[in-house]
mmCIF file as gemmi writes it, N, C-alpha and C atoms, coordinates in Angstrom:
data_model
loop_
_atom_site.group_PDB
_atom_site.id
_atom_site.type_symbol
_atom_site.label_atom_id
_atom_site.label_alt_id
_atom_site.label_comp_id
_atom_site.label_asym_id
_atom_site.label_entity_id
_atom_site.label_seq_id
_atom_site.pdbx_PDB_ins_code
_atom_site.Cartn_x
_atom_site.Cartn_y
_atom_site.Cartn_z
_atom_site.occupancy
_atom_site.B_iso_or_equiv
_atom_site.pdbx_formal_charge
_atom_site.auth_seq_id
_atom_site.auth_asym_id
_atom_site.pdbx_PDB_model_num
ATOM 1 N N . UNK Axp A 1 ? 2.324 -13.162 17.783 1 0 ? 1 A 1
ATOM 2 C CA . UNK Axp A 1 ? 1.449 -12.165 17.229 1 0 ? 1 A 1
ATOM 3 C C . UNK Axp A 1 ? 1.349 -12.402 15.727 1 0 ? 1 A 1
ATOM 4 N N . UNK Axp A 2 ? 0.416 -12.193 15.656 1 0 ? 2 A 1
ATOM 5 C CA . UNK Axp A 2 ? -0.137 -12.805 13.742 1 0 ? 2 A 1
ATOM 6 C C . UNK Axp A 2 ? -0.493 -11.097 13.113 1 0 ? 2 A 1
ATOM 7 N N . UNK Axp A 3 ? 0.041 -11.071 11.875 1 0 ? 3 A 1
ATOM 8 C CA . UNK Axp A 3 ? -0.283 -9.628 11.109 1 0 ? 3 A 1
ATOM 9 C C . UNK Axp A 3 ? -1.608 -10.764 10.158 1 0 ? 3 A 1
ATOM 10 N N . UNK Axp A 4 ? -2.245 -11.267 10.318 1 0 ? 4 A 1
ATOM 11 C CA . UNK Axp A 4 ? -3.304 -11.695 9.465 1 0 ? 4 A 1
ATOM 12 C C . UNK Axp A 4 ? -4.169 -10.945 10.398 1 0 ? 4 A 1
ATOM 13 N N . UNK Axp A 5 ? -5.403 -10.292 9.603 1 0 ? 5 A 1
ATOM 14 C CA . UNK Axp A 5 ? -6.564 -9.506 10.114 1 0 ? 5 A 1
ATOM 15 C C . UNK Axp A 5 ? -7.488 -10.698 9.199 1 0 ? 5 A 1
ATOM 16 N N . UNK Axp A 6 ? -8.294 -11.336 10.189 1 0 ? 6 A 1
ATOM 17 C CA . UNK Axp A 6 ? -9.297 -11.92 9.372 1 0 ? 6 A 1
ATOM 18 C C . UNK Axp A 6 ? -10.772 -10.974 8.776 1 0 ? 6 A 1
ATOM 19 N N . UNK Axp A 7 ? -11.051 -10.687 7.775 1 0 ? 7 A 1
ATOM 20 C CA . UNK Axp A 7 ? -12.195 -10.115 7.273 1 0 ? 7 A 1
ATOM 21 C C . UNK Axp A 7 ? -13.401 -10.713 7.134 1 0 ? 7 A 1
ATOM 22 N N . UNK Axp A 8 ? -14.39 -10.204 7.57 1 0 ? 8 A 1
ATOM 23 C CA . UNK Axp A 8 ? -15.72 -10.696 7.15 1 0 ? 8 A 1
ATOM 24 C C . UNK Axp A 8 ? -16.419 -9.406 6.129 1 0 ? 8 A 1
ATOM 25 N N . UNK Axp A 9 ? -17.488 -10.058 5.662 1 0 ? 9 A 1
ATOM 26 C CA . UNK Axp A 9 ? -18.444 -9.593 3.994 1 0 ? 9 A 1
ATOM 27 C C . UNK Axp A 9 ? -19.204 -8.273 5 1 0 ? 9 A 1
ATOM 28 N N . UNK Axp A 10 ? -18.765 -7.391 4.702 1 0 ? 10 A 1
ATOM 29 C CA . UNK Axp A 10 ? -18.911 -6.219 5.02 1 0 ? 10 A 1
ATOM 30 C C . UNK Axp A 10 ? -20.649 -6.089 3.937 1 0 ? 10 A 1
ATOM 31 N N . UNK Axp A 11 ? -21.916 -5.964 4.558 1 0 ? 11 A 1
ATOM 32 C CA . UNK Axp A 11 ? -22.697 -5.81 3.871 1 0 ? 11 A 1
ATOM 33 C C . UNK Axp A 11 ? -23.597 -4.578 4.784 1 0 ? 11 A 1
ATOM 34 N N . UNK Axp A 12 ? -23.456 -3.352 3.398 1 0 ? 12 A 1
ATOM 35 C CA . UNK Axp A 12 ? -23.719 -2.267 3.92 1 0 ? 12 A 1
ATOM 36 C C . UNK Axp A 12 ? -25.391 -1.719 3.43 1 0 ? 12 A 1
ATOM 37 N N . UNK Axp A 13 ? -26.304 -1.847 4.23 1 0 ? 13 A 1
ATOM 38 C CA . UNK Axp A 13 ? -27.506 -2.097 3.171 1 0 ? 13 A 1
ATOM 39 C C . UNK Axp A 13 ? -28.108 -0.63 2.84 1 0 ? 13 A 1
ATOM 40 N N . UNK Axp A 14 ? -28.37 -0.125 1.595 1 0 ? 14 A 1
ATOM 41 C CA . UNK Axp A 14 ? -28.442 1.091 1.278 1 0 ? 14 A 1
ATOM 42 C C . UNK Axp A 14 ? -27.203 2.193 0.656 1 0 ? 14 A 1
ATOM 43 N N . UNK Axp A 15 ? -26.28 1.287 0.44 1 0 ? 15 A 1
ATOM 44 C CA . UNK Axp A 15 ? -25.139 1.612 -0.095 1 0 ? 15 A 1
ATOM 45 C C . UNK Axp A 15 ? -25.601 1.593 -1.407 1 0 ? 15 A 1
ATOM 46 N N . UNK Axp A 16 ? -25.04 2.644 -2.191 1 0 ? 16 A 1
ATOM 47 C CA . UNK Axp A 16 ? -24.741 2.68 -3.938 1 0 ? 16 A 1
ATOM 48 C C . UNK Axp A 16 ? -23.883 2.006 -4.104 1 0 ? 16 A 1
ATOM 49 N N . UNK Axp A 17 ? -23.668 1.129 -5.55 1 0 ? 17 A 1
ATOM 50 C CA . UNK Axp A 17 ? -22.368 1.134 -5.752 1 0 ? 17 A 1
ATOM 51 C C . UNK Axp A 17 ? -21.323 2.112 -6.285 1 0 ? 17 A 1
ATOM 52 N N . UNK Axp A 18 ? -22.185 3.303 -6.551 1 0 ? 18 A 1
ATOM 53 C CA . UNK Axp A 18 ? -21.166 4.326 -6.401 1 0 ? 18 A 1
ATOM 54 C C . UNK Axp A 18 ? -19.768 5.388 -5.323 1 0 ? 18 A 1
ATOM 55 N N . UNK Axp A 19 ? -21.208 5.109 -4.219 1 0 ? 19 A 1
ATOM 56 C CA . UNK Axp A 19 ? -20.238 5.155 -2.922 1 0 ? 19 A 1
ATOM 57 C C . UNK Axp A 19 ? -19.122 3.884 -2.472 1 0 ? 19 A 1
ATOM 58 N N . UNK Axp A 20 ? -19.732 3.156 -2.695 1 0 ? 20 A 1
ATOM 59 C CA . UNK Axp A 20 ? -18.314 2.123 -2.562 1 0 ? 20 A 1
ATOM 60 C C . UNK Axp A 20 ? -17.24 2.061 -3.71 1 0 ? 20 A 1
ATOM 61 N N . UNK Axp A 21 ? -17.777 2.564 -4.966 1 0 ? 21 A 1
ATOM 62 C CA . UNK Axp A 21 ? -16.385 2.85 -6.238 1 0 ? 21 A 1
ATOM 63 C C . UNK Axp A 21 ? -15.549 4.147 -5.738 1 0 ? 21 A 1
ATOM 64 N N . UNK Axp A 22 ? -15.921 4.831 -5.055 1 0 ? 22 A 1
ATOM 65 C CA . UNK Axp A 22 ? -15.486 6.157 -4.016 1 0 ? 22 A 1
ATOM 66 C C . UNK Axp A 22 ? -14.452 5.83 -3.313 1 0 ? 22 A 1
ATOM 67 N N . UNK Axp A 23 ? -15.264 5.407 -2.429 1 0 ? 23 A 1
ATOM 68 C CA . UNK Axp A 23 ? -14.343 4.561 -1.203 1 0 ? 23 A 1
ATOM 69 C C . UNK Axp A 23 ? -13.041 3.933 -1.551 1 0 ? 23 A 1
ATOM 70 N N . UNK Axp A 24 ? -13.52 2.602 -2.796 1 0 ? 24 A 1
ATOM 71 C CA . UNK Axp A 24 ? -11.82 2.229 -2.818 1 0 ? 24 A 1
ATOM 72 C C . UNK Axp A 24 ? -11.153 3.237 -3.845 1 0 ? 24 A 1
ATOM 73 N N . UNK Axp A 25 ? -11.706 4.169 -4.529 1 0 ? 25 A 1
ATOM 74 C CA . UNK Axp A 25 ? -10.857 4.841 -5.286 1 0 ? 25 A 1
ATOM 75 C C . UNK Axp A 25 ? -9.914 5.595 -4.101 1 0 ? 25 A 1
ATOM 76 N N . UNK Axp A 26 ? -10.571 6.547 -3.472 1 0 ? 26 A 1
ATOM 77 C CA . UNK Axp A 26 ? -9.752 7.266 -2.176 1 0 ? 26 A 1
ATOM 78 C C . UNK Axp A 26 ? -9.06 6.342 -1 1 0 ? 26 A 1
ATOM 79 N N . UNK Axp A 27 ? -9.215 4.875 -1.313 1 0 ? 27 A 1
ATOM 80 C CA . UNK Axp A 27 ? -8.187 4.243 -0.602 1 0 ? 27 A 1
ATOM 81 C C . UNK Axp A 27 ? -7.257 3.931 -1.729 1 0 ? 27 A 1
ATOM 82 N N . UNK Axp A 28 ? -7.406 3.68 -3.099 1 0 ? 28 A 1
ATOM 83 C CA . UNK Axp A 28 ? -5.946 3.436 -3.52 1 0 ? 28 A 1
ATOM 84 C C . UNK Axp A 28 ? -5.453 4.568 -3.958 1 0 ? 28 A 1
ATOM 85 N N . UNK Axp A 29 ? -5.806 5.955 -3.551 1 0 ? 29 A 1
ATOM 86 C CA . UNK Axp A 29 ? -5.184 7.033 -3.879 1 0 ? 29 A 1
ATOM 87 C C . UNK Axp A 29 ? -4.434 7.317 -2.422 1 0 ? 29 A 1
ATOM 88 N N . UNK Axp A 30 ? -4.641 7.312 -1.025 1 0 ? 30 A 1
ATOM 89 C CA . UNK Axp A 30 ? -4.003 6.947 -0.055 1 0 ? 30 A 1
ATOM 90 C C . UNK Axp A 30 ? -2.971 5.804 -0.359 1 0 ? 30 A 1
ATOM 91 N N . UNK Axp A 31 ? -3.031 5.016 -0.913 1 0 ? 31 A 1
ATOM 92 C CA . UNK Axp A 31 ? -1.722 3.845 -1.009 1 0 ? 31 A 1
ATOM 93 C C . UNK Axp A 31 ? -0.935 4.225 -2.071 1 0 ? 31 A 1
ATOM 94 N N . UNK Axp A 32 ? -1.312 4.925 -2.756 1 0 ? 32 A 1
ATOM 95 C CA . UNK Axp A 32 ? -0.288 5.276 -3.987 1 0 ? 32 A 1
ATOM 96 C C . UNK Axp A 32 ? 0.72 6.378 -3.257 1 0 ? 32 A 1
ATOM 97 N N . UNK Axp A 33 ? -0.185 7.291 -2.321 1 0 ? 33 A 1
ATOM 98 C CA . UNK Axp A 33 ? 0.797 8.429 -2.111 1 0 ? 33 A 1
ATOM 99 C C . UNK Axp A 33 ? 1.951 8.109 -1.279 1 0 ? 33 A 1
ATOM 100 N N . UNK Axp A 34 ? 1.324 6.569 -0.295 1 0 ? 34 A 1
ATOM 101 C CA . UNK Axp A 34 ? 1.909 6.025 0.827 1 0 ? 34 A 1
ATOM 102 C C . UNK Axp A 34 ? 3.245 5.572 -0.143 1 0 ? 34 A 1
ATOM 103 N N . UNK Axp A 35 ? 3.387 4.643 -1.316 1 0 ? 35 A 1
ATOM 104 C CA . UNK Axp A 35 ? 4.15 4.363 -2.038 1 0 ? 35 A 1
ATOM 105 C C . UNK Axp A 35 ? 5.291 5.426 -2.422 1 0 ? 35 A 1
ATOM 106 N N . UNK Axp A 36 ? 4.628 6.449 -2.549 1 0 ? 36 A 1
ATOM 107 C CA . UNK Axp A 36 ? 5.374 7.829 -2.882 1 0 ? 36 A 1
ATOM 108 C C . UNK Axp A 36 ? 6.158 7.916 -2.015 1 0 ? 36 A 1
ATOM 109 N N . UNK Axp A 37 ? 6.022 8.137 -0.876 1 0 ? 37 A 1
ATOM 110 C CA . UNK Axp A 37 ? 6.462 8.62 0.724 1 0 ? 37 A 1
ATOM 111 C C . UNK Axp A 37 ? 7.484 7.218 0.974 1 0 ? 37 A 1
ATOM 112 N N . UNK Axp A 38 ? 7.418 6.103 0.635 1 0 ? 38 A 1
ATOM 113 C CA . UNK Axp A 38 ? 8.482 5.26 0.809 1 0 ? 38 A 1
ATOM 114 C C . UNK Axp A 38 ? 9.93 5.016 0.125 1 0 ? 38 A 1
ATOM 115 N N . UNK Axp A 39 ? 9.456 5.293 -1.328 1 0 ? 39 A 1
ATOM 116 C CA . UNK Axp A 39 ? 10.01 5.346 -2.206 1 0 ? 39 A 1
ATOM 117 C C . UNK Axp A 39 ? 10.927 6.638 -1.562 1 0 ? 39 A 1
ATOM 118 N N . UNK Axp A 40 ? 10.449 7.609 -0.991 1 0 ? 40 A 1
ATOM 119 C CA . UNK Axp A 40 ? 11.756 9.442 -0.83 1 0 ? 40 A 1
ATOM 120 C C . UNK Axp A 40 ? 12.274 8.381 0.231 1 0 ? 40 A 1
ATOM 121 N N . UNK Axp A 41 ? 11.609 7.783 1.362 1 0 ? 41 A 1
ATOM 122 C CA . UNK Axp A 41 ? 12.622 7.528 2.771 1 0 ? 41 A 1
ATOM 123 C C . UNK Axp A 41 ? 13.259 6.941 2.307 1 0 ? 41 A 1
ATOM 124 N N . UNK Axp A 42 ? 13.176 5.901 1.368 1 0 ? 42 A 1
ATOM 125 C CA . UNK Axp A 42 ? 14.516 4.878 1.019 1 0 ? 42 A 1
ATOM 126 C C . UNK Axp A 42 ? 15.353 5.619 0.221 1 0 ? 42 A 1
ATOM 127 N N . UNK Axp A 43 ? 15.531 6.305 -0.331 1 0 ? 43 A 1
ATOM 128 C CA . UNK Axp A 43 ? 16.478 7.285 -1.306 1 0 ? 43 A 1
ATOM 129 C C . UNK Axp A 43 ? 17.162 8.021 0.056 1 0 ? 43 A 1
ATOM 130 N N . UNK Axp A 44 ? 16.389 8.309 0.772 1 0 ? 44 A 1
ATOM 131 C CA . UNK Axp A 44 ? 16.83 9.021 2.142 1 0 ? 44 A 1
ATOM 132 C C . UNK Axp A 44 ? 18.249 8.302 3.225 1 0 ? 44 A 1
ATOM 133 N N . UNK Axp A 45 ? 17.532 6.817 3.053 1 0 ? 45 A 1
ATOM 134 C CA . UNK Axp A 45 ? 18.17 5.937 3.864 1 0 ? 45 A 1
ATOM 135 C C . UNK Axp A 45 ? 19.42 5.439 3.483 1 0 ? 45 A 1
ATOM 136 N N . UNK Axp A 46 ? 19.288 5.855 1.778 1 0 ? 46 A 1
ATOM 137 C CA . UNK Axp A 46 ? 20.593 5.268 1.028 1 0 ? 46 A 1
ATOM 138 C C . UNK Axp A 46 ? 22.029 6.18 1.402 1 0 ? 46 A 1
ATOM 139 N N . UNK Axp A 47 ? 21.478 7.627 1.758 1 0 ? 47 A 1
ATOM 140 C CA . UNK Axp A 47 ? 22.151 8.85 1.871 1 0 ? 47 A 1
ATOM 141 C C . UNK Axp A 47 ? 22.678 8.945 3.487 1 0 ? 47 A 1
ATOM 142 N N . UNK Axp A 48 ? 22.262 8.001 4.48 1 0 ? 48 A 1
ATOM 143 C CA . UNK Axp A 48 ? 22.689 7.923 5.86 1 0 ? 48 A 1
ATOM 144 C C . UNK Axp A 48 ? 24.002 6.952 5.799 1 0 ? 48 A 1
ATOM 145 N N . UNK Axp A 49 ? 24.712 8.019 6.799 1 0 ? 49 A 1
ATOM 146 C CA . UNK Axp A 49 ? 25.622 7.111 7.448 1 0 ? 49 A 1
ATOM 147 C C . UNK Axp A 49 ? 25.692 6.434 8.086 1 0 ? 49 A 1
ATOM 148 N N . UNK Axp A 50 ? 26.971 5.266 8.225 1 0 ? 50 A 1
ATOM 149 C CA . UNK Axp A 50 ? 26.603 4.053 9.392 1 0 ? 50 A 1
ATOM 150 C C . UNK Axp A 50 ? 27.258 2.839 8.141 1 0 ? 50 A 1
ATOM 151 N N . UNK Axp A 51 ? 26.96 1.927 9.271 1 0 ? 51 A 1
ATOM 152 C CA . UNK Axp A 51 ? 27.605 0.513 8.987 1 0 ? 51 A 1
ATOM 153 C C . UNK Axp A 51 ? 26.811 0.186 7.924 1 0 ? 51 A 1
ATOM 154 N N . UNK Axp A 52 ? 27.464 0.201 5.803 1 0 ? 52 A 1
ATOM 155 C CA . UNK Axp A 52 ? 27.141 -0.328 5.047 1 0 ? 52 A 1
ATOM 156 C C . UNK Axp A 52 ? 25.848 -1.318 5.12 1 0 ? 52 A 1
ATOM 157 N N . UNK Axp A 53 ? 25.852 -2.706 5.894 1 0 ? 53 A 1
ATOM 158 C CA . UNK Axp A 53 ? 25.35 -3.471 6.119 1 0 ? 53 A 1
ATOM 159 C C . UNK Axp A 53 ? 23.522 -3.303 6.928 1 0 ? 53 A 1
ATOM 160 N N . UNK Axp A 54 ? 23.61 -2.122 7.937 1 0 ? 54 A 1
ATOM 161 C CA . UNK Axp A 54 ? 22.559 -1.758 8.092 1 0 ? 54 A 1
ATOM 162 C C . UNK Axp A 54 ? 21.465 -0.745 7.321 1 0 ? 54 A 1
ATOM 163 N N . UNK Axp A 55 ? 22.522 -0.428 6.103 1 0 ? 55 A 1
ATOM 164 C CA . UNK Axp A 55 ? 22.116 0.546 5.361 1 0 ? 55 A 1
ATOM 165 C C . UNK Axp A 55 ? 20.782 -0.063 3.758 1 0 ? 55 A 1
ATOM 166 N N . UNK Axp A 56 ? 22.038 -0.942 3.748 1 0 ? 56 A 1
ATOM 167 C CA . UNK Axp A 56 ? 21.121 -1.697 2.684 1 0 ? 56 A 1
ATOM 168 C C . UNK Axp A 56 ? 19.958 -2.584 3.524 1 0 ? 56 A 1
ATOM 169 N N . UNK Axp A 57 ? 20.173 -3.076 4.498 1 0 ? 57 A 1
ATOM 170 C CA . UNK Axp A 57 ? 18.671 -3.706 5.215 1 0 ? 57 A 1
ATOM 171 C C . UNK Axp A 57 ? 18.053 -2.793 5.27 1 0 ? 57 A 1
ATOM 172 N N . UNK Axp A 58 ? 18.022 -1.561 5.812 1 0 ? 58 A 1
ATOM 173 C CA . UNK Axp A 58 ? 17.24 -1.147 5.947 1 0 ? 58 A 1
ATOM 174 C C . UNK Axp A 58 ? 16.365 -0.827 4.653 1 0 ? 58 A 1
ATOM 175 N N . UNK Axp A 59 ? 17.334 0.002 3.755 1 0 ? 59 A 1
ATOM 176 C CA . UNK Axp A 59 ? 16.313 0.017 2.329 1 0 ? 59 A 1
ATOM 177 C C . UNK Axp A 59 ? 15.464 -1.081 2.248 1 0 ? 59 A 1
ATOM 178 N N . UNK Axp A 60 ? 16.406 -2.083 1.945 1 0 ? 60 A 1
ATOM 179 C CA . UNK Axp A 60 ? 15.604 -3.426 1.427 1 0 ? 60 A 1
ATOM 180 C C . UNK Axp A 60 ? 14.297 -3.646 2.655 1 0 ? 60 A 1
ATOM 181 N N . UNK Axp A 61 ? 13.859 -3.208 3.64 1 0 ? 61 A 1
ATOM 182 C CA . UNK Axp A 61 ? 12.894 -3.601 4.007 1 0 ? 61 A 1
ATOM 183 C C . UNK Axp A 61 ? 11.903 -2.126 3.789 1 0 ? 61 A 1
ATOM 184 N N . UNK Axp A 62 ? 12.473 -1.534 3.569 1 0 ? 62 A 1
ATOM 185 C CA . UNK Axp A 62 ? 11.368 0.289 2.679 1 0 ? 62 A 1
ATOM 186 C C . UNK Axp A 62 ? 11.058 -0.136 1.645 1 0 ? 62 A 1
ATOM 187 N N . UNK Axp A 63 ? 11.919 -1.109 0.721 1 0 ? 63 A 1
ATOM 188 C CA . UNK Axp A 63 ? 11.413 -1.464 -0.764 1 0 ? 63 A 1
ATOM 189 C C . UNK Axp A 63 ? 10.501 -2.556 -0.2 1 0 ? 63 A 1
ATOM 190 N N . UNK Axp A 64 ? 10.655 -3.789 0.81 1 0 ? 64 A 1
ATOM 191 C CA . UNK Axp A 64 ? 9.459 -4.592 0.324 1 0 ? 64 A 1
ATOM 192 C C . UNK Axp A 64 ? 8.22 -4.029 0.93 1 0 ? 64 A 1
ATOM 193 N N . UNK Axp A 65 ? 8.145 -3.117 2.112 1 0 ? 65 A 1
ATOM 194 C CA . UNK Axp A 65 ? 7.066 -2.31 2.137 1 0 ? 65 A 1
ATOM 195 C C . UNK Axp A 65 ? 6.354 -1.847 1.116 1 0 ? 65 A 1
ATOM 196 N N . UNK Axp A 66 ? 7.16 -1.053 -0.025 1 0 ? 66 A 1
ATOM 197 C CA . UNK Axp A 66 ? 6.321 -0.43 -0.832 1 0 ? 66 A 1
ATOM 198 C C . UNK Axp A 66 ? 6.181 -1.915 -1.656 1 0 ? 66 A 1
ATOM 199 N N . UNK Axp A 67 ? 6.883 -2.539 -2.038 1 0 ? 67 A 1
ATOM 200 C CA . UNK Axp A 67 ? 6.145 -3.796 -3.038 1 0 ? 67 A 1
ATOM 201 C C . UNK Axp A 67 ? 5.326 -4.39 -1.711 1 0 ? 67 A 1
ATOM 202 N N . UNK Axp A 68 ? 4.357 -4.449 -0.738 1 0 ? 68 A 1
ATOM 203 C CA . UNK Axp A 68 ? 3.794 -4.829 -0.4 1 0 ? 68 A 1
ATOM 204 C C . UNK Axp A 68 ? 2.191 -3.766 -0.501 1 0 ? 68 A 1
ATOM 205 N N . UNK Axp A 69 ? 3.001 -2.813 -0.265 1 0 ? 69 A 1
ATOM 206 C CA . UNK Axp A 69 ? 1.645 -1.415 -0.852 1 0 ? 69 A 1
ATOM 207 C C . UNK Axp A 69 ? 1.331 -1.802 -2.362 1 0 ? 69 A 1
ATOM 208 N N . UNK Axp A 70 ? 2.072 -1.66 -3.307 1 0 ? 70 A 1
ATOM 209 C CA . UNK Axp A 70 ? 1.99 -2.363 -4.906 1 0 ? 70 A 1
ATOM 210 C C . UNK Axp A 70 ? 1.012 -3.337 -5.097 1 0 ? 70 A 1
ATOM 211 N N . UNK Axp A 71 ? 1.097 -4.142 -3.995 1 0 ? 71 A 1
ATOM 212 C CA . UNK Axp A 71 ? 0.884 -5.289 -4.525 1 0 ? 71 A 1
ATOM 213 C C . UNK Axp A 71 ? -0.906 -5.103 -3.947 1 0 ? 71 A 1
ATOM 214 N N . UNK Axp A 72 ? -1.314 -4.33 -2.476 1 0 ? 72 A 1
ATOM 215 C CA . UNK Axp A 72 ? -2.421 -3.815 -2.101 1 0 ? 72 A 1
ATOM 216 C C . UNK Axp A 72 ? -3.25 -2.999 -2.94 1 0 ? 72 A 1
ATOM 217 N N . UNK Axp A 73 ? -2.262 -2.327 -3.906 1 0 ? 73 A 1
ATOM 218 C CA . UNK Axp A 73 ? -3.217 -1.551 -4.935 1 0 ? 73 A 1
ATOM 219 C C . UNK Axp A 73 ? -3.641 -1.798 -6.279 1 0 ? 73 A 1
ATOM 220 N N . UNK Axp A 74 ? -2.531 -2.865 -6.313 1 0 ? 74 A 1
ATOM 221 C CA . UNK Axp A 74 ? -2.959 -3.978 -7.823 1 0 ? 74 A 1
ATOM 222 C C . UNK Axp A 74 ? -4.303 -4.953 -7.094 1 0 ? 74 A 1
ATOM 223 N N . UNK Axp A 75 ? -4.482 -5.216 -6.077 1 0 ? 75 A 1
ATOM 224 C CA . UNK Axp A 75 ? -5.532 -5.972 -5.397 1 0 ? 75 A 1
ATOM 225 C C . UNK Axp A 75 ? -6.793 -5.518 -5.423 1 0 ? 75 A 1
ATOM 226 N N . UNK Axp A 76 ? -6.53 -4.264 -4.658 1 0 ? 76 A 1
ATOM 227 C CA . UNK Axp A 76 ? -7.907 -3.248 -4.377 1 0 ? 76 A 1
ATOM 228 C C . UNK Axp A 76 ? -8.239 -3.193 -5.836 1 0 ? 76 A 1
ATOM 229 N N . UNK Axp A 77 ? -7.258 -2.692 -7.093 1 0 ? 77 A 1
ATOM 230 C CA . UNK Axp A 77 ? -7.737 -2.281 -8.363 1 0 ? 77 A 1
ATOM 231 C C . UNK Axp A 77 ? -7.909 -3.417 -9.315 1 0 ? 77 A 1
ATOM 232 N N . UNK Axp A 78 ? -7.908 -5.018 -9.029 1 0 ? 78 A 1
ATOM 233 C CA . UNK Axp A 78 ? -8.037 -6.197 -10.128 1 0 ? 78 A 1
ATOM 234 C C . UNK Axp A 78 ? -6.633 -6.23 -10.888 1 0 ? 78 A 1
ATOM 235 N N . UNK Axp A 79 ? -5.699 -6.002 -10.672 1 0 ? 79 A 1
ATOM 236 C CA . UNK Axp A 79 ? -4.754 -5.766 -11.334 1 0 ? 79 A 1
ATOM 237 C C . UNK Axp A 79 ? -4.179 -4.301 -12.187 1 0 ? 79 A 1
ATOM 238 N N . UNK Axp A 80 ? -4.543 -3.554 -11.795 1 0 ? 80 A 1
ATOM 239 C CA . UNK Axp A 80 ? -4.48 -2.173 -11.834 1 0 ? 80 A 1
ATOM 240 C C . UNK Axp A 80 ? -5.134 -1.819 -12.819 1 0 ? 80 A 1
ATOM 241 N N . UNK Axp A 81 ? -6.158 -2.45 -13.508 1 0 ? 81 A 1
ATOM 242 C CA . UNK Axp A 81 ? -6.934 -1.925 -13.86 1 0 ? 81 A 1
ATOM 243 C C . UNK Axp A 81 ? -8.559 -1.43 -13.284 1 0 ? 81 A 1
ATOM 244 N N . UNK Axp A 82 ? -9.039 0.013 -13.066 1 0 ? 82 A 1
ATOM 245 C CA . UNK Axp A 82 ? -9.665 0.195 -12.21 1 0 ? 82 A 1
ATOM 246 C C . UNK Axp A 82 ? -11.498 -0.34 -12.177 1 0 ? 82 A 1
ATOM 247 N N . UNK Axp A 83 ? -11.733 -1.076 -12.091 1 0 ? 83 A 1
ATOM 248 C CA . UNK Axp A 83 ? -13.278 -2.014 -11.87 1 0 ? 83 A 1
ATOM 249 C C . UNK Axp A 83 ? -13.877 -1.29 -11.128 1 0 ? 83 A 1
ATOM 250 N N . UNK Axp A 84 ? -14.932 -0.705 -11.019 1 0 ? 84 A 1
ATOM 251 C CA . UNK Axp A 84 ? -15.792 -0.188 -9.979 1 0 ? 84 A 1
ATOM 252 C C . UNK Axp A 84 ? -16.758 -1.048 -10.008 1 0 ? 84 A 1
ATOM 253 N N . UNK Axp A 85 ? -16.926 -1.436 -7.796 1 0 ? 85 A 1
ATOM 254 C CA . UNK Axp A 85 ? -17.487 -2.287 -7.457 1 0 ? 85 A 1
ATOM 255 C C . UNK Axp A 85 ? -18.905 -2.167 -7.181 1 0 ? 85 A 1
């Protein structure tokens, strides 16, 4: 099973480019909050009991989640600075 989603040029005819500066704004405001929400479970996960060893994997795979969200919203935004498309 492959996590690659191949994309094609989404061409929406009659679109503003205002509605599409919309769009990804309210998607990287969904990924920021998603970031939020990872960031508490791993603080969460640090606070569970259990075998040391499963404790820190587990964080460590909540942190590269959110550096994988990070890295989706530095994308969507050009490097976090915000470009409307």
């Amino acid at each position: 099973m492959s996590n690659v989603i191949p994309l094609a040029p989404r061409l929406k005819p009659g679109r503003s480019a205002h509605a599409d500066a919309e769009e990804r704004a309210a998607l990287a405001a969904d990924l920021i909050e998603l970031i939020e929400r990872v960031r508490e479970l791993t603080e969460h996960v640090a606070d569970l009991p259990g075998p040391p060893l499963q404790i820190q994997q587990t964080a460590q795979q909540l942190l590269d989640a959110g550096t994988a969200l990070e890295r989706a919203v530095d994308s969507l935004t050009e490097g976090g600075e915000w470009v409307p498309f």
